[in-house]
N, C-alpha and C positions, 0 to 999 in steps of 0.2 A: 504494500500500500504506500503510494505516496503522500506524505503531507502539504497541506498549502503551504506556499514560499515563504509568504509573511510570518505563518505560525513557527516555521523552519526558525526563521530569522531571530525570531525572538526564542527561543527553547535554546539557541547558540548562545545567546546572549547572557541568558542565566546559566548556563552550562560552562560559559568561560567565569565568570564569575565565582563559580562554586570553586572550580580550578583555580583561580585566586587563591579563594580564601585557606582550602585545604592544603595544599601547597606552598601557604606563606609567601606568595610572589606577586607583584602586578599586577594591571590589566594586560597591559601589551604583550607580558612575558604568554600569560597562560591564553591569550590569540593565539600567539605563537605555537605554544603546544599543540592548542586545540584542532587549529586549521591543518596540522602537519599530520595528527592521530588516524589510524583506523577506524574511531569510534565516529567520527566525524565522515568519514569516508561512507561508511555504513548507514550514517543519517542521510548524510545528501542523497544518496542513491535509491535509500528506502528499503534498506537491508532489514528481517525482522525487527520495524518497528520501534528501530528504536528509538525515535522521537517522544513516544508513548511512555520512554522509562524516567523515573527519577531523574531532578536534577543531579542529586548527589549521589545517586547509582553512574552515571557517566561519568562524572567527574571521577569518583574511584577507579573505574574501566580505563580512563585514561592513563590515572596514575601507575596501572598493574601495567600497561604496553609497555612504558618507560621499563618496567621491570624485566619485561621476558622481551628481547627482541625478537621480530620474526618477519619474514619477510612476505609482508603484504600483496595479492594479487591486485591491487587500485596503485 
């Protein structure tokens, strides 16, 4: 399923955010993260939904990527 753009738009916005705070880093930094992640790759595209999870369930999924490198088919 894809989400509308707008809704996309803003679910990024709190999602970098959350990436902020858990993280202890800026704004720009956790863009940075965000836009770069899987977990992001997964939303834009409409991969299981996951626009539908948790702010702070993606922001943690982020933070586990950083943990385990793997090489992404996107």
């Amino acid at each position: 399923m894809t989400a509308n753009k707008i809704l996309l738009w803003r679910k990024y916005g709190h999602v970098i955010a959350a990436v902020a705070v858990r993280q202890k880093i800026d704004l720009s930094q956790a863009i940075d993260i965000f836009y770069k992640s899987y977990t992001y790759q997964e939303m834009r595209i409409g991969i299981s939904d996951m626009h539908c999870r948790a702010d702070e369930y993606l922001a943690e999924e982020i933070e586990l990527e950083k943990m385990t490198p793997i090489a992404y088919p996107f």
